[in-house]
Z-matrix of the N, CA and C atoms (Angstrom, degrees):
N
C 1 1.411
C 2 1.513 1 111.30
N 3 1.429 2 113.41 1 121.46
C 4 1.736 3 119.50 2 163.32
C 5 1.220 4 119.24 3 -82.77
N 6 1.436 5 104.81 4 106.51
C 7 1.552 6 106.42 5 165.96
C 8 1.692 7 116.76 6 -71.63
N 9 1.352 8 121.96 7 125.48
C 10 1.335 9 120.22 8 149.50
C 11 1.463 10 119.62 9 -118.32
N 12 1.833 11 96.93 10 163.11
C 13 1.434 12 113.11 11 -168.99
C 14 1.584 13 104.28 12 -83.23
N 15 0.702 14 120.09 13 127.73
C 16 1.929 15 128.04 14 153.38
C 17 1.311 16 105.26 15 -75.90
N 18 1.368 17 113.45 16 129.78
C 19 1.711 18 115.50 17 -161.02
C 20 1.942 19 74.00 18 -141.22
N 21 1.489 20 112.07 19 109.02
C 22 1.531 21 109.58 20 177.36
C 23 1.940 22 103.26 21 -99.18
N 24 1.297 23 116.41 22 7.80
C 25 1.776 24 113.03 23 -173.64
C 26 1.327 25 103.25 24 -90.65
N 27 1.203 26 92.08 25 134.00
C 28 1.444 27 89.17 26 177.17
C 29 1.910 28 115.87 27 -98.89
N 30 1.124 29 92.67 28 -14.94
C 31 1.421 30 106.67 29 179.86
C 32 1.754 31 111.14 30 -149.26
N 33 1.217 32 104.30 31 112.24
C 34 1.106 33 104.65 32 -174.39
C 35 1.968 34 140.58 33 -57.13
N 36 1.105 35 141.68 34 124.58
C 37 1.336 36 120.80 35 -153.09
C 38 1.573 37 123.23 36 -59.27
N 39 1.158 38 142.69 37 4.76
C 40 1.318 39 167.08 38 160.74
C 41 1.408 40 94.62 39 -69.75
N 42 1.178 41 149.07 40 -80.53
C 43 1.439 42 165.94 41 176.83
C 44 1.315 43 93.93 42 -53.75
N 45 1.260 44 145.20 43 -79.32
C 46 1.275 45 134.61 44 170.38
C 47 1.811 46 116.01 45 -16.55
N 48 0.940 47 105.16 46 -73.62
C 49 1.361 48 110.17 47 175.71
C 50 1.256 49 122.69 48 -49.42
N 51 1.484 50 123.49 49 -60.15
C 52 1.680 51 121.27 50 -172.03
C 53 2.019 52 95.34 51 -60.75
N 54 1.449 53 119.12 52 -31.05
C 55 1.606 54 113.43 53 165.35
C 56 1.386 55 131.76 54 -54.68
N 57 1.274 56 108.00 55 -16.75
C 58 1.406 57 126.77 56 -173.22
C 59 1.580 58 104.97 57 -94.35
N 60 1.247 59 117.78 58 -45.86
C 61 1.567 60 144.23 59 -167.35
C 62 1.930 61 97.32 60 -68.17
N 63 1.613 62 105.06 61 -50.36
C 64 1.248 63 103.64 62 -168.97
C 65 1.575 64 104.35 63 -71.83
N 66 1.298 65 112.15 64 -43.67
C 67 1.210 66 121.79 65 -158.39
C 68 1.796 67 104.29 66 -64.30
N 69 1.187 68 97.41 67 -26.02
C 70 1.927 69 107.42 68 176.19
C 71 1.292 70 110.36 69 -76.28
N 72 1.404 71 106.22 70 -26.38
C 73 2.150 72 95.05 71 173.42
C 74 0.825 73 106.40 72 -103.38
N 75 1.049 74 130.79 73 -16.47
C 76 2.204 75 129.26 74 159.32
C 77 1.117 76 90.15 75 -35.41
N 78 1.647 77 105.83 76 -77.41
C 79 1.630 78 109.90 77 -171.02
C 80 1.407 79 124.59 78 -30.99
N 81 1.257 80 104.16 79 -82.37
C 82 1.928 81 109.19 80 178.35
C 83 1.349 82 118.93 81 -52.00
N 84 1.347 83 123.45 82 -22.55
C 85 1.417 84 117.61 83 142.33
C 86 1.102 85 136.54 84 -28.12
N 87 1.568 86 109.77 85 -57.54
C 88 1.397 87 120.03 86 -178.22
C 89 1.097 88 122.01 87 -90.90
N 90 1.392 89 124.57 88 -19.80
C 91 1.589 90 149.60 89 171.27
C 92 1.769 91 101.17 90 -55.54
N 93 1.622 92 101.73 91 -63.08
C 94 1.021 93 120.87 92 -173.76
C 95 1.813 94 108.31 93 -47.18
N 96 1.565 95 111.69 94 -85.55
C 97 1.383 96 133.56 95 168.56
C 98 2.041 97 97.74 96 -21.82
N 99 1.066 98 116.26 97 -43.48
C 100 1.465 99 108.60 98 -172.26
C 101 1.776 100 121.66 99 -81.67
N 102 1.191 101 89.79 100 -32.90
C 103 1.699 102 111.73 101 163.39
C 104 1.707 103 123.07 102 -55.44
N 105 1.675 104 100.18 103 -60.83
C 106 1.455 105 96.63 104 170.07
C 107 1.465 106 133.58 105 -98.98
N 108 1.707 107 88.92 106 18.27
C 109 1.511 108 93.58 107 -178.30
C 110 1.615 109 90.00 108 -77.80
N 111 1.204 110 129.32 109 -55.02
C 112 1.204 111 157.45 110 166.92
C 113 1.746 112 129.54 111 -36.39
N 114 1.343 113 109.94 112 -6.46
C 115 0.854 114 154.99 113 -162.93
C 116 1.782 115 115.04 114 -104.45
N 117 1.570 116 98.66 115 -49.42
C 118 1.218 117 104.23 116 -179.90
C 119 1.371 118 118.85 117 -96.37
N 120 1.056 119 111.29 118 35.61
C 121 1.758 120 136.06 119 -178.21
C 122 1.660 121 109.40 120 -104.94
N 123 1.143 122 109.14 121 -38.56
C 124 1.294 123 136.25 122 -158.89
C 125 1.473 124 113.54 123 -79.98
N 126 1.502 125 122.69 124 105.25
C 127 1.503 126 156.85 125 -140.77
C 128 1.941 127 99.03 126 -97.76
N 129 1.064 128 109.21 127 125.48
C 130 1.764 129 96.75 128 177.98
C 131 1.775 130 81.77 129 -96.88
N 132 1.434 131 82.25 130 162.20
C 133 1.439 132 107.99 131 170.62
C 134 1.261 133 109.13 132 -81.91
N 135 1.647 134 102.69 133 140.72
C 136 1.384 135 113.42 134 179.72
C 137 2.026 136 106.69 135 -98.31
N 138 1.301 137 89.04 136 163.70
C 139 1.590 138 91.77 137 -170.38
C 140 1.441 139 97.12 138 -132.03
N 141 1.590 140 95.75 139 106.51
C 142 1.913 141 121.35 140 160.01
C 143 1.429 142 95.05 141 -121.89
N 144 1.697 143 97.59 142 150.24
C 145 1.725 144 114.74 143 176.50
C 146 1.661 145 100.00 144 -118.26
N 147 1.592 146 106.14 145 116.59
C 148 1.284 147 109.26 146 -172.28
C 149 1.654 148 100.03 147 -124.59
N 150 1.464 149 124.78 148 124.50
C 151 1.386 150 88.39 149 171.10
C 152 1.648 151 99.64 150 -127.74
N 153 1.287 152 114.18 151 164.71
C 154 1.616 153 146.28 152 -157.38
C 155 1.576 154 96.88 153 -112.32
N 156 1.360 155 134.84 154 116.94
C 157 1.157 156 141.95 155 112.65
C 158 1.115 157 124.12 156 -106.11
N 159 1.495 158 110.54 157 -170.73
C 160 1.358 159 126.25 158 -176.54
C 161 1.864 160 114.43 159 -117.37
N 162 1.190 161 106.71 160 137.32
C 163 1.216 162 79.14 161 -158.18
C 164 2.038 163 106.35 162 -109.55
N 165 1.149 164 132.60 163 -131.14
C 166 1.171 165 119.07 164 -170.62
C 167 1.580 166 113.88 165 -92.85
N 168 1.350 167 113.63 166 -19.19
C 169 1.476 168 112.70 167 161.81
C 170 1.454 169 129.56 168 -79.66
N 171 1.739 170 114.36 169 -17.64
C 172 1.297 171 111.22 170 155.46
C 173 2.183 172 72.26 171 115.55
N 174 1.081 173 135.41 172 27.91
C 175 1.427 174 132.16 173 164.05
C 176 1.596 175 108.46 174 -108.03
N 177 1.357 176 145.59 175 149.98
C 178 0.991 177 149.66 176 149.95
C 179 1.403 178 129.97 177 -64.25
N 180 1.355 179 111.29 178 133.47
C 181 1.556 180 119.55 179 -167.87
C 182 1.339 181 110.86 180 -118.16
N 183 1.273 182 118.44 181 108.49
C 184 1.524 183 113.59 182 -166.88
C 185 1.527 184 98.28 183 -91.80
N 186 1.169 185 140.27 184 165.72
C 187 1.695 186 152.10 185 166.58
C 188 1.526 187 117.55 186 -150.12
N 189 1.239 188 110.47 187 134.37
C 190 1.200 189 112.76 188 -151.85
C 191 1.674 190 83.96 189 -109.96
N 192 1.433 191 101.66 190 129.51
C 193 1.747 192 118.25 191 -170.30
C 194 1.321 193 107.08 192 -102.93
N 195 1.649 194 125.19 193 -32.77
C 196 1.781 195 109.41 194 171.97
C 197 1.686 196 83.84 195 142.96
N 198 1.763 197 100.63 196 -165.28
C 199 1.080 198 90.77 197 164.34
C 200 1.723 199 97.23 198 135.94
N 201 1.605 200 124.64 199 130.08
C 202 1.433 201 113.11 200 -151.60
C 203 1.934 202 102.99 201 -63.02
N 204 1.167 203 120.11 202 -39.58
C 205 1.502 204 123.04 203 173.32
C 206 1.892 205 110.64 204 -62.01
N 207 0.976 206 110.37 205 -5.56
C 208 1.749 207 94.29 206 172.85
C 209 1.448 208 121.82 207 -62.28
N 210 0.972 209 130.11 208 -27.58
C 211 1.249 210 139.36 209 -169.24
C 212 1.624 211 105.72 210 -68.86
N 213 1.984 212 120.77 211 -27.55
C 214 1.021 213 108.42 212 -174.74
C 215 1.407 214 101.48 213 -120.05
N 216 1.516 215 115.73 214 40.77
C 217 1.675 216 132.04 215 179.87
C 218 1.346 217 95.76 216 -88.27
N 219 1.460 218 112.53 217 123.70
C 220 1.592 219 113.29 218 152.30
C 221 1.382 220 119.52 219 -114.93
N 222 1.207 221 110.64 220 -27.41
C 223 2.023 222 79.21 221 167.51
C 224 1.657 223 84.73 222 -158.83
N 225 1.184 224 106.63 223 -173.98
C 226 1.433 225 123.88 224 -152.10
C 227 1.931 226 103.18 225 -158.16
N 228 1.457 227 97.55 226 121.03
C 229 1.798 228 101.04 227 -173.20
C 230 1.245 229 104.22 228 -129.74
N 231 1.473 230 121.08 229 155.78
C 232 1.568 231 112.88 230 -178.99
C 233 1.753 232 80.14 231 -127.87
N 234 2.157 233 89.06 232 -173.03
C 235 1.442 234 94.16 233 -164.17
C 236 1.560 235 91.31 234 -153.87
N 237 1.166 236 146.06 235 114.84
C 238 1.361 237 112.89 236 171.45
C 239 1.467 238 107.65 237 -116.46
N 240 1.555 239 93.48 238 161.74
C 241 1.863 240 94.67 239 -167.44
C 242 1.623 241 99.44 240 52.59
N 243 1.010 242 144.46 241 40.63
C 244 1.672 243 124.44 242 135.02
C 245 1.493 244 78.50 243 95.91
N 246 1.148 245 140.31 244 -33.74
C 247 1.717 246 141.15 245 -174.53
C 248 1.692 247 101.72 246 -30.99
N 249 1.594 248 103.14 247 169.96
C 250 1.793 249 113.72 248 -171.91
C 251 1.404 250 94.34 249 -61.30
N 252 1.202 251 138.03 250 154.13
C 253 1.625 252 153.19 251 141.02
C 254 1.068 253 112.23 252 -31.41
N 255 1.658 254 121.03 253 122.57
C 256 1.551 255 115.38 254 -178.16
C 257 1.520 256 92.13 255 -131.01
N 258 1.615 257 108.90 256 138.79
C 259 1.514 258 107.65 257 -177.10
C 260 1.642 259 114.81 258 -75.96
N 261 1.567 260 91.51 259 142.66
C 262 1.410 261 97.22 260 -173.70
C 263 1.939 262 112.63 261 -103.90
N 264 1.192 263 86.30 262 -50.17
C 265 1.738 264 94.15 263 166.22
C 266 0.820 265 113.13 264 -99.47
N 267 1.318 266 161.23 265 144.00
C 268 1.854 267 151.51 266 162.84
C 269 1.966 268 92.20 267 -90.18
N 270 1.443 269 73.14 268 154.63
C 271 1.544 270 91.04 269 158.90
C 272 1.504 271 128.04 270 -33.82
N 273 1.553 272 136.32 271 102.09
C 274 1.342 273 133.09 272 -172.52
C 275 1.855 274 98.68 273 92.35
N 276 0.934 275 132.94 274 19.66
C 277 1.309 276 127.65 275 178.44
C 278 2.050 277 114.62 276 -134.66
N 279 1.524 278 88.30 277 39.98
C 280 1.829 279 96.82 278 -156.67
C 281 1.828 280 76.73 279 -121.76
N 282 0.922 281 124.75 280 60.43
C 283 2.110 282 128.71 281 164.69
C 284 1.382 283 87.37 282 -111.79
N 285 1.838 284 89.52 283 151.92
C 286 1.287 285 105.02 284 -179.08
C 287 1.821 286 91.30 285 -91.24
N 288 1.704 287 82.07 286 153.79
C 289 1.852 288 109.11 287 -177.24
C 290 1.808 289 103.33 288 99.49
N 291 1.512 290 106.20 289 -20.57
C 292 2.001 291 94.05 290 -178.71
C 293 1.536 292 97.21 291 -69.63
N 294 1.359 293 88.73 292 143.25
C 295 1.594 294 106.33 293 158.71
C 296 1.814 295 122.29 294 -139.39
N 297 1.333 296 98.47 295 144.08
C 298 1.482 297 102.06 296 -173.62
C 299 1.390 298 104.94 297 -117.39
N 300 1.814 299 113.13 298 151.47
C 301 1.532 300 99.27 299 156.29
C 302 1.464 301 110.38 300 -105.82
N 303 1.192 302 112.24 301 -175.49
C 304 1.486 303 124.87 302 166.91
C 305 1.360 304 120.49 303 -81.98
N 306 1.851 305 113.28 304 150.12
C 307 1.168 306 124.16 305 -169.05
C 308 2.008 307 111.98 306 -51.62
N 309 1.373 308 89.51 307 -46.48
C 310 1.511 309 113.73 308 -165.55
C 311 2.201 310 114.23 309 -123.44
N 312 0.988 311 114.21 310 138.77
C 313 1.286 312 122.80 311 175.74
C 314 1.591 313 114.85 312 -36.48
N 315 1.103 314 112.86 313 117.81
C 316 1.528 315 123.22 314 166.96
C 317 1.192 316 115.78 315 -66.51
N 318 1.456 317 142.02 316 -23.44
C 319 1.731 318 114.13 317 -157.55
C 320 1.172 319 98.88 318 -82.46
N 321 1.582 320 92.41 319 158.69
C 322 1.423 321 113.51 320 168.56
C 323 1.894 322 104.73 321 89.52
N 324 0.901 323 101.58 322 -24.65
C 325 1.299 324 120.29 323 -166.38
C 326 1.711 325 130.08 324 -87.35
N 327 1.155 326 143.55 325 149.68
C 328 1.633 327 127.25 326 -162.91
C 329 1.794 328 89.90 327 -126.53
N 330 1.367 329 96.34 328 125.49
C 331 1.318 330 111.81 329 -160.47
C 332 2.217 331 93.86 330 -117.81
N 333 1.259 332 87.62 331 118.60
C 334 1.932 333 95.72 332 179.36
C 335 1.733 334 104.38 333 -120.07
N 336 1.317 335 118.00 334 125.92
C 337 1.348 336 125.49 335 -153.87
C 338 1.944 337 67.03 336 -118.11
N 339 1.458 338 108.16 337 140.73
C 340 1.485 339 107.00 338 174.77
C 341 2.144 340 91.19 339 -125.87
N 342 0.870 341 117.36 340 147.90
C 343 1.917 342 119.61 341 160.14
C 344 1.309 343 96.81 342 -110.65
N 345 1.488 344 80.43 343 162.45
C 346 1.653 345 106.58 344 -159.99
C 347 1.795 346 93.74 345 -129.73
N 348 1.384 347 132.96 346 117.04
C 349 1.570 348 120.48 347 -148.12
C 350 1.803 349 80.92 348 -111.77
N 351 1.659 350 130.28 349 -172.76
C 352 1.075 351 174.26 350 174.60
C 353 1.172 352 92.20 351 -59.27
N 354 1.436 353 114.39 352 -77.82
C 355 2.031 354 127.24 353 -159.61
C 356 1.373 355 115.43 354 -71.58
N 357 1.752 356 107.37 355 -22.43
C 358 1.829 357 99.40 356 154.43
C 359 1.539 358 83.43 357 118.26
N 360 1.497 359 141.70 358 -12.66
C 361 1.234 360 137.36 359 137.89
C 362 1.520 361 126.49 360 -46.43
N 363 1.801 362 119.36 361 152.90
C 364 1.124 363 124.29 362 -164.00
C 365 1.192 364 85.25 363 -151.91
N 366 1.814 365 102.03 364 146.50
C 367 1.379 366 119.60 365 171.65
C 368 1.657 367 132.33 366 -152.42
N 369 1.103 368 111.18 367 118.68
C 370 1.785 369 103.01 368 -176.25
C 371 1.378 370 95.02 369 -39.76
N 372 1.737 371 102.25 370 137.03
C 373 1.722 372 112.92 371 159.21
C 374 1.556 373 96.05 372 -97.34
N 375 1.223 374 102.36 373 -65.94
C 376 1.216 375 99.87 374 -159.10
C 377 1.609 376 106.26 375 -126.31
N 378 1.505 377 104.06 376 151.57
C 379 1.479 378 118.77 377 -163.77
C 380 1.862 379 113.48 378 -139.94
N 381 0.842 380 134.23 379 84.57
C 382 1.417 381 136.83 380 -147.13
C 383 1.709 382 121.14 381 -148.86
N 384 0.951 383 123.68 382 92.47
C 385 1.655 384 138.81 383 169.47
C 386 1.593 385 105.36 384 -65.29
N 387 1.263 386 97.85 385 101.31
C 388 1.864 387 115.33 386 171.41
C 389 1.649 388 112.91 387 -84.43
C-alpha cells in the first residue's frame, strides 16, 4: 500500500504574509503620492483686518484695519445679495485707516467684501448679514 500526502495549501503561510505586507506599501504608496500630490495645490490663507458696519444712513462702511498680507492687497470689491461686484478699494487704495461706504443701503442685507491679492489669489474678507 502507497501512502500519499494531501497537501490542501495552496500558498503557504510565510508567503501569505510577506503578500499581505507588500500589498500594504503598494497601498500607502499610492495613498500617499495622491495626498501630497494634492496637497501642493493648497493656498494658505492670507490675513487682512477689514471691518463692515453700517453706518447712520443705513450704507456700509468698510475700514481697512492692517494685517500681515496687506502689503500684497490690490483692490477690494463688495457684492450685496449675491449682486455683480462693485469696487470698494481700487487699486493703490488698500492703506490701513481708508474707509469706504457703499453705493446702496445695507440693511437687511448680507454684504461679502472679496480681495483681490498681487499673486493672482482671491479671498472673502469679509462676510456679514446687517
Amino acid at each position: 500500500m502507497a501512502f500519499t500526502k494531501n497537501n490542501d495549501e495552496a500558498v503557504s503561510p510565510v508567503i501569505g504574509v510577506i503578500l499581505m505586507v507588500a500589498i500594504t506599501v503598494i497601498l500607502a504608496a499610492v495613498i500617499a503620492a495622491f495626498v501630497f500630490g494634492m496637497a501642493g495645490n493648497i493656498q494658505s490663507a492670507k490675513t487682512v483686518a477689514i471691518t463692515m458696519t453700517q453706518n447712520s444712513t443705513g450704507y456700509g462702511t468698510a475700514t481697512i484695519n492692517g494685517g500681515a498680507d496687506l502689503p500684497t492687497l490690490s483692490y477690494v470689491t463688495y457684492s450685496i445679495n449675491g449682486a455683480k461686484e462693485v469696487d470698494m478699494f481700487p487699486i493703490g487704495n488698500t492703506t490701513v485707516g481708508r474707509y469706504n461706504s457703499t453705493q446702496t443701503t445695507v440693511k437687511g442685507s448680507r454684504v461679502v467684501l472679496i480681495g483681490y491679492f498681487t499673486d493672482g489669489s482671491t479671498q472673502m474678507l469679509v462676510d456679514k448679514q446687517f
